[in-house]
N, C-alpha and C positions, 0 to 999 in steps of 0.2 A: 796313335798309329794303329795300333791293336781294333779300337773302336772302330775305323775306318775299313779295315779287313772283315771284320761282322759284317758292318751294314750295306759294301759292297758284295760281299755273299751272298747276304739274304736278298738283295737286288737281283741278283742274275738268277736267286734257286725261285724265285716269285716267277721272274720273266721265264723259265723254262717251265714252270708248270704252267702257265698264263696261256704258251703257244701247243703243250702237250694236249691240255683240254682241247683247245679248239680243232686241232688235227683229229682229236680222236670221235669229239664231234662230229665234224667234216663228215672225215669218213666213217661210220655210222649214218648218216644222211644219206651219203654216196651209195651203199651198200640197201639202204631201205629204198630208196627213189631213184636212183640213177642217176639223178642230178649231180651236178660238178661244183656247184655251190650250195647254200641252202640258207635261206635266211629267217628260217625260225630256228636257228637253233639258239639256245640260252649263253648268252655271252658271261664270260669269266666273274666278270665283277658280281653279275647276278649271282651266279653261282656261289662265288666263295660268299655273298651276302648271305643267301640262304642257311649255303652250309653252318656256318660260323652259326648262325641264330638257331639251327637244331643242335648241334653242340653245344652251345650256352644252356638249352633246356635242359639237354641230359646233363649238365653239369649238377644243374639246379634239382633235379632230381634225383641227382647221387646216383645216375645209372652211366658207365662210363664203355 
């Protein structure tokens, strides 16, 4: 039961940065172009892909 409490957390704390980024994306977009949508911006998964892979460097370089 306990186990199921985590991985339901860590579900919904994923899905609310998932929709933070993109809003703040958004507007950031909105605010440069006017535009009401924008479709270069870097979608989530890209993101945390990248992020996560400069994190592993600095790991790997013992710079934290």
């Amino acid at each position: 039961m306990k186990t199921l409490l985590i991985i339901t957390g860590s579900l919904l704390i994923g899905c609310s940065n998932k929709g933070m980024y993109e809003a703040i994306k958004q507007n950031e977009c909105r605010q440069k172009t006017g535009e009401i949508y924008c479709d270069d911006v870097t979608d989530y998964e890209t993101y945390k892909q990248e992020r996560d892979e400069l994190l592993k460097k600095q790991e790997d370089k013992g710079i934290y």
